[in-house]
MDTraj code that builds the backbone (N, CA, C; nanometers):
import mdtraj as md
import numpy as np

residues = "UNK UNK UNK UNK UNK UNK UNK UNK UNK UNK UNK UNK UNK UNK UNK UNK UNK UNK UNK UNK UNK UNK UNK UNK UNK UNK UNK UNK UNK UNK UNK UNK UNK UNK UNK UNK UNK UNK UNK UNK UNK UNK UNK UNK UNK UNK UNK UNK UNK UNK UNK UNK UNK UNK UNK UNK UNK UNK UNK UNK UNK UNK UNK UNK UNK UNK UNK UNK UNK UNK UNK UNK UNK UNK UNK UNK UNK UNK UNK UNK UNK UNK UNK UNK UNK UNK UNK UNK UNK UNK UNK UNK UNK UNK UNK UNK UNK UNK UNK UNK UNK UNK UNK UNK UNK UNK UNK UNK UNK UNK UNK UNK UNK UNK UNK UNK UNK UNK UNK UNK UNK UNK UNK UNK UNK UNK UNK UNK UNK UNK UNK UNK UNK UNK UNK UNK UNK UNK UNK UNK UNK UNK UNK UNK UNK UNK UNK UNK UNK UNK UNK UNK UNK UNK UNK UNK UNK UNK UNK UNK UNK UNK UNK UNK UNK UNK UNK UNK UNK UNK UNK UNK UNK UNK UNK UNK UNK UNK UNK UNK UNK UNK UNK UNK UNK UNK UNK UNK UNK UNK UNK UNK UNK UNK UNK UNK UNK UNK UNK UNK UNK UNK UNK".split()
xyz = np.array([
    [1.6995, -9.2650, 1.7166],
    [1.6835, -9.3955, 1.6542],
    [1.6426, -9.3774, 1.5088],
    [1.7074, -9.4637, 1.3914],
    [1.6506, -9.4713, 1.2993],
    [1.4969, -9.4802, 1.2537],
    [1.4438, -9.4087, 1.1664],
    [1.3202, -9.4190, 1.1268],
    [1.2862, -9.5893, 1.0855],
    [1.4020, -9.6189, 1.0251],
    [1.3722, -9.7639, 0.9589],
    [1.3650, -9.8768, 1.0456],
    [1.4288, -9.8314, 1.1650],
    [1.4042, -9.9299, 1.3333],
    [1.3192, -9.9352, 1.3767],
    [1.2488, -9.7851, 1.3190],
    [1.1134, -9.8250, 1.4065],
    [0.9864, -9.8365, 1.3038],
    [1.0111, -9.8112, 1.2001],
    [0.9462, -9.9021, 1.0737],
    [0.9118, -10.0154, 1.1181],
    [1.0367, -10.0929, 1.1461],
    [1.0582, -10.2130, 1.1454],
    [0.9468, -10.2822, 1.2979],
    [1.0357, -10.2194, 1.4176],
    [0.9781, -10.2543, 1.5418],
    [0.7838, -10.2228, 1.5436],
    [0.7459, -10.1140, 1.4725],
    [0.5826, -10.0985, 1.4509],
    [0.5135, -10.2182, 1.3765],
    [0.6037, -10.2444, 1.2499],
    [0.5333, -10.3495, 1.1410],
    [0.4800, -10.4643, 1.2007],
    [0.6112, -10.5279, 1.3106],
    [0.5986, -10.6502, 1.3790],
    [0.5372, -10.6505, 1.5117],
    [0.5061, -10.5236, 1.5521],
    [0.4159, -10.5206, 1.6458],
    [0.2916, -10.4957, 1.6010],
    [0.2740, -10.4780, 1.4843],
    [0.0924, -10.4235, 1.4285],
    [0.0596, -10.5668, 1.4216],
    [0.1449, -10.6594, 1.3593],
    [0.1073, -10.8371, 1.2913],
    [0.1269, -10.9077, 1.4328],
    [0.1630, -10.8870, 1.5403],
    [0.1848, -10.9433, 1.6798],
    [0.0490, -10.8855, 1.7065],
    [0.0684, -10.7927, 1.7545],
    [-0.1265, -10.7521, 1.8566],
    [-0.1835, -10.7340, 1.7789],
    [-0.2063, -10.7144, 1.5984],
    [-0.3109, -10.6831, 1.5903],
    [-0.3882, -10.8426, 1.5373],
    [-0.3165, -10.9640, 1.5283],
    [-0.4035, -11.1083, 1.5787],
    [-0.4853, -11.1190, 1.6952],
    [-0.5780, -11.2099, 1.6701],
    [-0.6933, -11.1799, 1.7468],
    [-0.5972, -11.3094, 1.8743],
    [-0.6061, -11.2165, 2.0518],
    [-0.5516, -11.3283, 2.0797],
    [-0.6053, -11.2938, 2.2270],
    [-0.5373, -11.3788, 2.3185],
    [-0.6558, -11.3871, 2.4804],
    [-0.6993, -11.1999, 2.5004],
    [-0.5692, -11.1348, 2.4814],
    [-0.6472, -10.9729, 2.5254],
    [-0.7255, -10.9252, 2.4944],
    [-0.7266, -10.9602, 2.3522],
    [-0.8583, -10.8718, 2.2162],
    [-0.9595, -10.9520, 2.2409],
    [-0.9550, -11.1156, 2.2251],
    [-1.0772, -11.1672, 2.2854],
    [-1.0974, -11.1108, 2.4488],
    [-1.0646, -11.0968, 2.5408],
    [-1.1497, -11.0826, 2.6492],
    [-1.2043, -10.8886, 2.6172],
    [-1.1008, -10.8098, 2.6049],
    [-1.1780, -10.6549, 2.5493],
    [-1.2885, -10.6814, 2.4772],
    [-1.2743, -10.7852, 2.3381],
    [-1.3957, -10.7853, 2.2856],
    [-1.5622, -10.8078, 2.3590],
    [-1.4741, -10.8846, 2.4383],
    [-1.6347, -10.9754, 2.4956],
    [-1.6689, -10.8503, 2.6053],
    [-1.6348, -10.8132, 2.6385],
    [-1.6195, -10.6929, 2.7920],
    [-1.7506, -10.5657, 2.7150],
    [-1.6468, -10.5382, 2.5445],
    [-1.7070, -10.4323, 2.5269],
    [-1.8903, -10.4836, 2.5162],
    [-1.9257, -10.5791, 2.4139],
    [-2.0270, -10.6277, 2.3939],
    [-2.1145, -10.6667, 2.4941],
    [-2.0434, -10.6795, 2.6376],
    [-2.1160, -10.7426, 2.7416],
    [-2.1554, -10.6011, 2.7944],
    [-2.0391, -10.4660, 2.8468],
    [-2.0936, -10.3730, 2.8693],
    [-2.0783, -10.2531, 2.8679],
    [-2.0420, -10.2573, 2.7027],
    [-2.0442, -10.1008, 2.6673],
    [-1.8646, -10.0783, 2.6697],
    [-1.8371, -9.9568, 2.6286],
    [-1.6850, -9.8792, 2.5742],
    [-1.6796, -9.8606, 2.7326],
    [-1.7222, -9.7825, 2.8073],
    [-1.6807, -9.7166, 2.9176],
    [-1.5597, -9.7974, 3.0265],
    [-1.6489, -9.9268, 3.0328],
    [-1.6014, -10.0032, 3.1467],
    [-1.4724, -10.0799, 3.0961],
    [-1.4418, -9.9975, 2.9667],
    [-1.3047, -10.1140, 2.9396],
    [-1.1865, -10.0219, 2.9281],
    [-1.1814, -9.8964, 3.0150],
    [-1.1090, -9.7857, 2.9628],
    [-0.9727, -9.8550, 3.0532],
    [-0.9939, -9.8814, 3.2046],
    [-0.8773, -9.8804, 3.3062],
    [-0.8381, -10.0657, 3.2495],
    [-0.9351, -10.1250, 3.1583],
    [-0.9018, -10.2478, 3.0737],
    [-0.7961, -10.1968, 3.0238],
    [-0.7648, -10.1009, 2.8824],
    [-0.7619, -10.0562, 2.8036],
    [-0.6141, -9.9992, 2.8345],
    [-0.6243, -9.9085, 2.9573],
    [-0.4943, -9.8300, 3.0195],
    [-0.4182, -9.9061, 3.0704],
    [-0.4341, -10.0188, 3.1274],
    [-0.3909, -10.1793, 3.2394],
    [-0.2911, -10.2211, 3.0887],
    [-0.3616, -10.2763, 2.9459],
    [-0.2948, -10.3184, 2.8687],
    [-0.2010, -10.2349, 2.8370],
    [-0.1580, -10.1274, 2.8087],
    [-0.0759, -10.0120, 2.7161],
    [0.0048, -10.0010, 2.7957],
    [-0.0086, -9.9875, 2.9510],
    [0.1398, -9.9355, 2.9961],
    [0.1332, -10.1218, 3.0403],
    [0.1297, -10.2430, 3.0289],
    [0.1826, -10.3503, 3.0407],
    [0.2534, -10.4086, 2.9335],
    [0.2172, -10.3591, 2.8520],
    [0.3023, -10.3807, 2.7007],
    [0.4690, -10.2547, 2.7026],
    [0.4156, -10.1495, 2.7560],
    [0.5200, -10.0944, 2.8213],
    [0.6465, -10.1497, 2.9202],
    [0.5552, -10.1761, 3.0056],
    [0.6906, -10.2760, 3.0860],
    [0.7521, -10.3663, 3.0220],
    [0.6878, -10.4434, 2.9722],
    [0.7316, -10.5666, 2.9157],
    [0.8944, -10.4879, 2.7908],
    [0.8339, -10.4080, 2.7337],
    [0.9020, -10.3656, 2.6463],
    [1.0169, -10.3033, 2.7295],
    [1.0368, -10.2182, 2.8146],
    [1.1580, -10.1816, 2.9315],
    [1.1988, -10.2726, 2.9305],
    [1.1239, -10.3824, 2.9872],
    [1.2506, -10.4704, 3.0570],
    [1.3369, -10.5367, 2.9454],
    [1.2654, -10.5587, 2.8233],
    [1.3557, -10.6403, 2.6910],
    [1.4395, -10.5135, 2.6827],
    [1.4395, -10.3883, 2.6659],
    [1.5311, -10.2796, 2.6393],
    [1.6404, -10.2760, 2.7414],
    [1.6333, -10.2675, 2.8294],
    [1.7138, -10.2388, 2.9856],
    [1.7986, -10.4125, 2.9872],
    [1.7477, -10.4793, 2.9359],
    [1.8158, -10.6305, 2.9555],
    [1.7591, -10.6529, 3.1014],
    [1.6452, -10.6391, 3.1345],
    [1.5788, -10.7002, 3.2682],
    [1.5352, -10.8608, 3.2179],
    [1.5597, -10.9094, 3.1361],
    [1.5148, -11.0402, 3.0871],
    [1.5131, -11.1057, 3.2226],
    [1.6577, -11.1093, 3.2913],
    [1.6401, -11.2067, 3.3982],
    [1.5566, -11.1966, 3.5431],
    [1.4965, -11.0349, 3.5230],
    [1.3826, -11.0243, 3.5974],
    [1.2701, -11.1173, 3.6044],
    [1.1990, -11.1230, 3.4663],
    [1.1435, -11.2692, 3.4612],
    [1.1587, -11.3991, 3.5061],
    [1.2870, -11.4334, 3.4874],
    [1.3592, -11.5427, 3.5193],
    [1.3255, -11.5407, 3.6451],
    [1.4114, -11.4808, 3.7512],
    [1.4173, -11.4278, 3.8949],
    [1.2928, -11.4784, 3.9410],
    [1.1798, -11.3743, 3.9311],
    [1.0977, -11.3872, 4.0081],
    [0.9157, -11.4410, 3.8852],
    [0.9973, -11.5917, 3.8504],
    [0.9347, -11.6322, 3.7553],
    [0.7980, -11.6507, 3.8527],
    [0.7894, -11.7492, 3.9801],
    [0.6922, -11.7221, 4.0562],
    [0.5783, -11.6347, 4.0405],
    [0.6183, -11.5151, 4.0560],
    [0.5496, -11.4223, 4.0512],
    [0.4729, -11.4447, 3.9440],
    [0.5476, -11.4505, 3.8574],
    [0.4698, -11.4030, 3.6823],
    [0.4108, -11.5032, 3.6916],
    [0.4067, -11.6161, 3.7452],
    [0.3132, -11.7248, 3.7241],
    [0.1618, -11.7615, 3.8305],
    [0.1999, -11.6465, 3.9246],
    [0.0908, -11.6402, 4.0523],
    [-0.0348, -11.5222, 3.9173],
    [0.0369, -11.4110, 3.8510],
    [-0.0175, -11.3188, 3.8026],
    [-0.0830, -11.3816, 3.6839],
    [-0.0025, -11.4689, 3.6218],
    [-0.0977, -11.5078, 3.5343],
    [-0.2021, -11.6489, 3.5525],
    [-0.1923, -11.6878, 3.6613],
    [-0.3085, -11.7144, 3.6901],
    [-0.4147, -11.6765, 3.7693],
    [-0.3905, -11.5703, 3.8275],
    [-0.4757, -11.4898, 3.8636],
    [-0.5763, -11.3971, 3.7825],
    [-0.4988, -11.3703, 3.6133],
    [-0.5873, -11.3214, 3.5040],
    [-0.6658, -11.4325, 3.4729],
    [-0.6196, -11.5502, 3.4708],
    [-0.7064, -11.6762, 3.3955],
    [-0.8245, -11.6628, 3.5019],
    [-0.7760, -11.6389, 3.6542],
    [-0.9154, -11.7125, 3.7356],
    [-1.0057, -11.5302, 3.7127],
    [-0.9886, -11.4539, 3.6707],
    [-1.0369, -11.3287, 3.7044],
    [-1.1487, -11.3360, 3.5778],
    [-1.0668, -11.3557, 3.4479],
    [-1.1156, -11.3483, 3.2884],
    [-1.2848, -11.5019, 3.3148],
    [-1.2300, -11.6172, 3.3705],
    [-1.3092, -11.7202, 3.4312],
    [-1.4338, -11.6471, 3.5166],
    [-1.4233, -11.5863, 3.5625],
    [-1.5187, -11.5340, 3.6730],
    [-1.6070, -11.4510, 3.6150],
    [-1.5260, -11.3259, 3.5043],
    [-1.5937, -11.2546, 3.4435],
    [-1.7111, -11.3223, 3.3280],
    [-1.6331, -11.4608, 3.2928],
    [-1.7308, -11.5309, 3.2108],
    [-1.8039, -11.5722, 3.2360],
    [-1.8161, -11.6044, 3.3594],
    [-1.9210, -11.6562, 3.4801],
    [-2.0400, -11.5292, 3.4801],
    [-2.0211, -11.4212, 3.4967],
    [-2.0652, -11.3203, 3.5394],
    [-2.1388, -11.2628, 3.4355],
    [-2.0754, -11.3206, 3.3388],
    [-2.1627, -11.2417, 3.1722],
    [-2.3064, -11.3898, 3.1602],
    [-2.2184, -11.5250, 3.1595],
    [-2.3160, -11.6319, 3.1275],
    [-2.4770, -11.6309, 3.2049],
    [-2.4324, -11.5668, 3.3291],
    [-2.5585, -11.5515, 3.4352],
    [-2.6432, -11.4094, 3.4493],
    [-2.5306, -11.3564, 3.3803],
    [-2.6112, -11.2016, 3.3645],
    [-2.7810, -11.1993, 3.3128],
    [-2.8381, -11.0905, 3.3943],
    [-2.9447, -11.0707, 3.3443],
    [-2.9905, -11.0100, 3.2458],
    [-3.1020, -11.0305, 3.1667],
    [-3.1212, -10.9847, 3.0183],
    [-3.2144, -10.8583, 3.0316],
    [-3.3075, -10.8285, 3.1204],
    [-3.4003, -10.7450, 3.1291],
    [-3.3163, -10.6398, 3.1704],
    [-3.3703, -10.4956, 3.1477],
    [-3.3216, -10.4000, 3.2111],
    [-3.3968, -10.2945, 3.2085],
    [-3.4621, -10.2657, 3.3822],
    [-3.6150, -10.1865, 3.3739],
    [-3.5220, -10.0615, 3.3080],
    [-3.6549, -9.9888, 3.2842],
    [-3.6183, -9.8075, 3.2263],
    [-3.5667, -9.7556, 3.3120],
    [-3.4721, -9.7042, 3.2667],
    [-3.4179, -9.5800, 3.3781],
    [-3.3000, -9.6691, 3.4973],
    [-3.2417, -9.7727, 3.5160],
    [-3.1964, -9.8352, 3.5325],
    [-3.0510, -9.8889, 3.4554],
    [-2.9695, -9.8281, 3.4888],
    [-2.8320, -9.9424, 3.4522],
    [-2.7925, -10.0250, 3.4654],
    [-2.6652, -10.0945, 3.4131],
    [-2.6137, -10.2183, 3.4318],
    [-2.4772, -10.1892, 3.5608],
    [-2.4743, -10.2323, 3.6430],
    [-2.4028, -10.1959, 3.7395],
    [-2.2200, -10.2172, 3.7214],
    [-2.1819, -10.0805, 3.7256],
    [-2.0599, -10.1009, 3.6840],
    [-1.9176, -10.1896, 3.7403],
    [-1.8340, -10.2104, 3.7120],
    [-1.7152, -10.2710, 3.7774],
    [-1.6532, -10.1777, 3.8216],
    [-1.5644, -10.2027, 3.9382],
    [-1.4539, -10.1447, 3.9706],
    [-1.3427, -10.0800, 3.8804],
    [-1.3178, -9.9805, 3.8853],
    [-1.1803, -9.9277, 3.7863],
    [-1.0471, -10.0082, 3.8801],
    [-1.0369, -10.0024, 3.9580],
    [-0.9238, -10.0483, 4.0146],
    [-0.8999, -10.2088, 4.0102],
    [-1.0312, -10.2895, 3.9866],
    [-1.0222, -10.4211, 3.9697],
    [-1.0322, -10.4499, 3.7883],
    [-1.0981, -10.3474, 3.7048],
    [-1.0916, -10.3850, 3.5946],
    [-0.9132, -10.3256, 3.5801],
    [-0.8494, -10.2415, 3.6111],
    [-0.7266, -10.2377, 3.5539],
    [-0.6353, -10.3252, 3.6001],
    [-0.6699, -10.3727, 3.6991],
    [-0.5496, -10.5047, 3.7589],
    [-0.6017, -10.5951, 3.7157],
    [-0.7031, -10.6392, 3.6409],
    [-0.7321, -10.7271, 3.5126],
    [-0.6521, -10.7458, 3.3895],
    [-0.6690, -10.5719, 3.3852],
    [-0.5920, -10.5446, 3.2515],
    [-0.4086, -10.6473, 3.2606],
    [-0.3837, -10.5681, 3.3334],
    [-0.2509, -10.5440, 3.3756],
    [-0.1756, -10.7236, 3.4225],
    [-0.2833, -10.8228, 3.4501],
    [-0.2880, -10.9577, 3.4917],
    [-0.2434, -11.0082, 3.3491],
    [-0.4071, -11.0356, 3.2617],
    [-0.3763, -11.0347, 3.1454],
    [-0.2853, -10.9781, 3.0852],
    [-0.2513, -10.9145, 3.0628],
    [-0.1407, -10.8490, 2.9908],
    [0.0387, -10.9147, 3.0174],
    [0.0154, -10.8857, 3.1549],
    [0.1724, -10.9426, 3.2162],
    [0.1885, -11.0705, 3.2004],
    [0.0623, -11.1743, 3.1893],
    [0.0978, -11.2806, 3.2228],
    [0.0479, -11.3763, 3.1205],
    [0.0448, -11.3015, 2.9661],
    [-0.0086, -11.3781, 2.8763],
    [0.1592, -11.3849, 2.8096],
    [0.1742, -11.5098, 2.7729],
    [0.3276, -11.5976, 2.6659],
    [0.3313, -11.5131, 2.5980],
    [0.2063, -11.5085, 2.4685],
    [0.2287, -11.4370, 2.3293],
    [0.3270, -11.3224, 2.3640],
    [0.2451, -11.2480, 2.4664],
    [0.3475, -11.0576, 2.4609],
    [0.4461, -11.0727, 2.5175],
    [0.4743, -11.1430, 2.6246],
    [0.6404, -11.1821, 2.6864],
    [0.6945, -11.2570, 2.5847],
    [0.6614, -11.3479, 2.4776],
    [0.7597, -11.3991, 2.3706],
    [0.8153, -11.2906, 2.2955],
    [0.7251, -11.2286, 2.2502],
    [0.7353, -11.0933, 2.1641],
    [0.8489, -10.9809, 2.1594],
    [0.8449, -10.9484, 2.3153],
    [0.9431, -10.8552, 2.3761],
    [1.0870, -10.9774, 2.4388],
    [1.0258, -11.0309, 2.4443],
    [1.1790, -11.0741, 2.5340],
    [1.2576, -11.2196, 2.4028],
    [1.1538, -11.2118, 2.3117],
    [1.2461, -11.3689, 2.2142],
    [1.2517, -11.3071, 2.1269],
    [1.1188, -11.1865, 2.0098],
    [1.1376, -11.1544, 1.9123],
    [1.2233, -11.0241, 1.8954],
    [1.1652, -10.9457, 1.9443],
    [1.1968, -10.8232, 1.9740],
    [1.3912, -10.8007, 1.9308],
    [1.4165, -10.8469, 2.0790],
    [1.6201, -10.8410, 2.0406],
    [1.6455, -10.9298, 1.8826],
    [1.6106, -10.9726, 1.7842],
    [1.6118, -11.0620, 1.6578],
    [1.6145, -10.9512, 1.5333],
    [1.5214, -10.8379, 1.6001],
    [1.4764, -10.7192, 1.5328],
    [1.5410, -10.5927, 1.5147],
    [1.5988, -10.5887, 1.6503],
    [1.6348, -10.4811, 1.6869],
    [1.7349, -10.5199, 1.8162],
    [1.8835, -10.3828, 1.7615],
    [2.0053, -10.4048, 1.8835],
    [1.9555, -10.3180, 1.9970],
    [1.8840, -10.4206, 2.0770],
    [1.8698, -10.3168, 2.1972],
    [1.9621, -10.2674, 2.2670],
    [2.1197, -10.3388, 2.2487],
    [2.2620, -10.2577, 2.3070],
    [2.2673, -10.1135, 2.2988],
    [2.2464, -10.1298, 2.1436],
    [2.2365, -9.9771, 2.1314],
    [2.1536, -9.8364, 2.1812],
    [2.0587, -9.9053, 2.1923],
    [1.9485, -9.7771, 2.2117],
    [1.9305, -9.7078, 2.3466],
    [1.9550, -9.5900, 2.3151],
    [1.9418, -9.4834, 2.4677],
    [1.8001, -9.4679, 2.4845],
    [1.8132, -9.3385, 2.6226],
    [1.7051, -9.3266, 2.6591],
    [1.6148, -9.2909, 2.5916],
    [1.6552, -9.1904, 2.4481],
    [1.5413, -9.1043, 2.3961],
    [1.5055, -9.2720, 2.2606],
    [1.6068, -9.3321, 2.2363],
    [1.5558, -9.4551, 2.1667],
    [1.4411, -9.5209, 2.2190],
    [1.4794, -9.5706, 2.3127],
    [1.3330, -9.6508, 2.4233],
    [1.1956, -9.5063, 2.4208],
    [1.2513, -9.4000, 2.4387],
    [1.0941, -9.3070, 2.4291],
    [1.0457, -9.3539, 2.2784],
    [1.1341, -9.3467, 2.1626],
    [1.0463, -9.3754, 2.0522],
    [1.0059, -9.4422, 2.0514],
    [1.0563, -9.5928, 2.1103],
    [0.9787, -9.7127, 2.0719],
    [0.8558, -9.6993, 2.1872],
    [0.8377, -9.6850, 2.2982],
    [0.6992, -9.6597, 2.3541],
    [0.6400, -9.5836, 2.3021],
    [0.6503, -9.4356, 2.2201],
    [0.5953, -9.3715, 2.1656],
    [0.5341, -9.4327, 2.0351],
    [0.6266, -9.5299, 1.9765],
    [0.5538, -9.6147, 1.8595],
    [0.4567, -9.7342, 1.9173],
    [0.4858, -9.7915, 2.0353],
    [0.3837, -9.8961, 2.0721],
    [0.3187, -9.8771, 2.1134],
    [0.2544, -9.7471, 2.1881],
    [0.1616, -9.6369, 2.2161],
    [0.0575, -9.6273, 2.1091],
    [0.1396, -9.6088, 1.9884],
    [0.0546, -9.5351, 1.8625],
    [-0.0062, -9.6748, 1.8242],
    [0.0664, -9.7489, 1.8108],
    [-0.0292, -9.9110, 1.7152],
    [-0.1147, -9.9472, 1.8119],
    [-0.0635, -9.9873, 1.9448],
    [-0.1471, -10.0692, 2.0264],
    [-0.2801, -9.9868, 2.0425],
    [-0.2742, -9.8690, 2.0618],
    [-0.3987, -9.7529, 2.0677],
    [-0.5118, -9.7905, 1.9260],
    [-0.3955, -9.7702, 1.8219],
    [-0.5019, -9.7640, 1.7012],
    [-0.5464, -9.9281, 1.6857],
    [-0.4684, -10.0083, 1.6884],
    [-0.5420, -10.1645, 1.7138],
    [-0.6501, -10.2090, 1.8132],
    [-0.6254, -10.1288, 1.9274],
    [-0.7341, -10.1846, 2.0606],
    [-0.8579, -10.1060, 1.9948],
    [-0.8277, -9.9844, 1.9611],
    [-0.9310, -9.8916, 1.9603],
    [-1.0505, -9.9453, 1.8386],
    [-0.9586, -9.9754, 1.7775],
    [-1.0224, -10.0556, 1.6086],
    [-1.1348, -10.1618, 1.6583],
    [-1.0754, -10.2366, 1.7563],
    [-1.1395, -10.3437, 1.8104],
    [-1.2821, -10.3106, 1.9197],
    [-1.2420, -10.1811, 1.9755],
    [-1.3512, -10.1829, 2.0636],
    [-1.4460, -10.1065, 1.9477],
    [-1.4267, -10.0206, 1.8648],
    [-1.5430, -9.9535, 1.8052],
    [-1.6018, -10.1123, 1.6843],
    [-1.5259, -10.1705, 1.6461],
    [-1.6049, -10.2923, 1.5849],
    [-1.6730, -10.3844, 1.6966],
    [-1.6512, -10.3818, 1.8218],
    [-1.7429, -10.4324, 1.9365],
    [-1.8558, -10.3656, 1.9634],
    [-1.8639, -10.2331, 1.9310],
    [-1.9353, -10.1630, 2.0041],
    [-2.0857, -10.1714, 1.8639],
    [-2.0399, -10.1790, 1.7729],
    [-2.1010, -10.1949, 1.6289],
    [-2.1888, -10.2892, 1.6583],
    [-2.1266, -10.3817, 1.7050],
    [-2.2094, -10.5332, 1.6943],
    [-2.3165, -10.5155, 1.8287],
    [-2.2838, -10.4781, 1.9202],
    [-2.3342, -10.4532, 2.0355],
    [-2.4564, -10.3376, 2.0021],
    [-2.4428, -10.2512, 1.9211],
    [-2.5545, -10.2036, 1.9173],
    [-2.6606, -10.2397, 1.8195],
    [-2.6236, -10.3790, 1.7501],
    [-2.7261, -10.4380, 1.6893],
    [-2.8409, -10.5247, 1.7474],
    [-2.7865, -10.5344, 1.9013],
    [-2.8749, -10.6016, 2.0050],
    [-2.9557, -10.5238, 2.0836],
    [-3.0609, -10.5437, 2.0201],
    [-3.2146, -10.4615, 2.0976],
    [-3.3140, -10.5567, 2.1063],
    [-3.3468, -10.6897, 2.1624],
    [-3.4266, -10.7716, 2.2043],
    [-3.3853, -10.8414, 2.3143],
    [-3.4418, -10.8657, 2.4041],
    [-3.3678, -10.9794, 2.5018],
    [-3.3008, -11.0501, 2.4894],
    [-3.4047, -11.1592, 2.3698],
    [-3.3285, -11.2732, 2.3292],
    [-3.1895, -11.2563, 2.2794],
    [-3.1816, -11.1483, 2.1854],
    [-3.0414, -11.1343, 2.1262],
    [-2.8623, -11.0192, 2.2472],
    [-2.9507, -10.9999, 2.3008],
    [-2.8986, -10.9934, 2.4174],
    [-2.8234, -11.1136, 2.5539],
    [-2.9297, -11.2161, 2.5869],
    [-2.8658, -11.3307, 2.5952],
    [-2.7779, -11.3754, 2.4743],
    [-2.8123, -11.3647, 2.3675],
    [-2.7283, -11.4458, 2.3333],
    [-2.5491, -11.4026, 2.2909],
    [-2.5812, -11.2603, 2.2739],
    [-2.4578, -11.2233, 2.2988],
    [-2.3424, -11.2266, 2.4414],
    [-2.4320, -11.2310, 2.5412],
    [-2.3863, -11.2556, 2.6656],
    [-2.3458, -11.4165, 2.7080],
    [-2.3720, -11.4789, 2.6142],
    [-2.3176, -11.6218, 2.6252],
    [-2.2274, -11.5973, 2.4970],
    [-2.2001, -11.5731, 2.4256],
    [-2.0862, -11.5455, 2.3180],
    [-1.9866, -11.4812, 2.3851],
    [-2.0272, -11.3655, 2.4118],
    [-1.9197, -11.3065, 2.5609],
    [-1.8358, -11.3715, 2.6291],
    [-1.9015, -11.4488, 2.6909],
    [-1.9039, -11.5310, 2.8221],
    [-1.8110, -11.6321, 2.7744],
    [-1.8428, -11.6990, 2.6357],
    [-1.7411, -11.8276, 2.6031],
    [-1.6476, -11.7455, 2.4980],
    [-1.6223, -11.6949, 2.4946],
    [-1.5271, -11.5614, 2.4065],
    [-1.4042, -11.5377, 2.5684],
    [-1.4945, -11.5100, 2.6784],
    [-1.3944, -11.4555, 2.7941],
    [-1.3164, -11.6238, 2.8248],
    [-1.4455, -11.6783, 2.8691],
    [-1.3772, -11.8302, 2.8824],
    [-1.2864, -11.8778, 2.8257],
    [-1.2624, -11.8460, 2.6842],
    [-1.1743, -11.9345, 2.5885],
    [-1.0231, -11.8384, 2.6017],
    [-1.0657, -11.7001, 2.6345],
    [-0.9221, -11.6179, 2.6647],
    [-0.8780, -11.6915, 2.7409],
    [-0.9722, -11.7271, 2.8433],
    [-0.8675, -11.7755, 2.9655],
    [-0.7947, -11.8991, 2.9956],
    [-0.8284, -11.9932, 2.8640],
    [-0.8754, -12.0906, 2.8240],
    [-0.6936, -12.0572, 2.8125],
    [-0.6747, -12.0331, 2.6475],
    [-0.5568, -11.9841, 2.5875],
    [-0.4578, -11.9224, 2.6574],
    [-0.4882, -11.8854, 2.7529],
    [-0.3821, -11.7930, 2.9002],
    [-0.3217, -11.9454, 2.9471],
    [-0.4218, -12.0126, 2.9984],
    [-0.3834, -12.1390, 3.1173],
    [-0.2817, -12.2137, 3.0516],
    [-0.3373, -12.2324, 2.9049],
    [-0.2776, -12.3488, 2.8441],
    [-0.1386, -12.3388, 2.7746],
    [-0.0985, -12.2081, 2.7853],
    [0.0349, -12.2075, 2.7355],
    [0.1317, -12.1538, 2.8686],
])
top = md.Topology()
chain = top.add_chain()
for i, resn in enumerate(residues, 1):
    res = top.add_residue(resn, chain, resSeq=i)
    for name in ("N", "CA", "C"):
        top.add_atom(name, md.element.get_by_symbol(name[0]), res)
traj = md.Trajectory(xyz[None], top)
């Protein structure tokens, strides 16, 4: 594949994900609520779902969507009620935390089918791949080792964009060392996750 194709296909994917939108808001609030660790199978859930999405606009699976639109619509509301719950879960969270004591972790297998909810079943990234994407680029053309570059390029942005985002979460998060400011980030969280899910439902 041309270098200038995928110039092209990176540019408009850096100005696509790297807007702040339901994914980056709910990672954001996740990291601040609890720490880098617990957002990794978050983190892995998004990258290879931006993956699929991107196959299927390459392969002409468009009417996969179509097909088994159902589906995509059971999944994405299943991220809205999941992202909802988690906001629930941050708003009520407790602020104290004796010594020597952690914050009790989530599931990897339920935070990545989070990921992977969100991801599949948010408009913005299915517009992206399946309306903008072919506008950009002749996906007729492109073979197999074409499609490796372009995952290999949406690999590289989406990595350096998420990653950007969790270490500026993690910044802010370690400016909270009092209770109080602890609640109050956990209700910022909380209506930060809410409003992702908010923005999921409503489109």
């Amino acid at each position: 594949m041309e270098l200038a194709t995928l110039v092209i296909f990176a540019g408009a994917l850096l100005v696509a994900a790297g807007s702040p939108g339901p994914s980056i808001a709910a990672l954001v609030a996740r990291v601040i609520s609890k720490g880098y660790r617990e957002v990794l199978p978050f983190l892995a859930a998004m990258w290879i779902g931006e993956g699929i999405w991107l196959t299927m606009a390459v392969f002409g699976l468009a009417f996969v969507a179509q097909t088994f639109h159902l589906a995509f619509f059971i999944l994405k509301w299943a991220g809205v009620a999941y992202l909802a719950w988690l906001a629930w879960r941050m708003w009520t969270a407790p602020v104290a935390i004796r010594e020597g004591e952690m914050p009790r972790a989530e599931s990897s297998l339920r935070l990545f089918a989070a990921g992977m909810a969100v991801t599949l079943g948010n408009p913005k990234i299915m517009m992206f791949y399946m309306a903008l994407l072919p506008s950009l680029i002749d996906l007729g053309s492109i073979t197999i080792l074409g499609w490796a570059e372009l995952l290999l390029a949406m690999a590289i942005v989406l990595i350096a964009i998420d990653l950007t985002w969790v270490v500026a979460a993690l910044q802010a998060r370690r400016v909270l060392r009092s209770e109080r400011a602890v609640r109050i980030a956990n209700r910022i969280s909380a209506a930060t996750m809410a409003g992702a899910a908010a923005a999921i439902a409503a489109r």
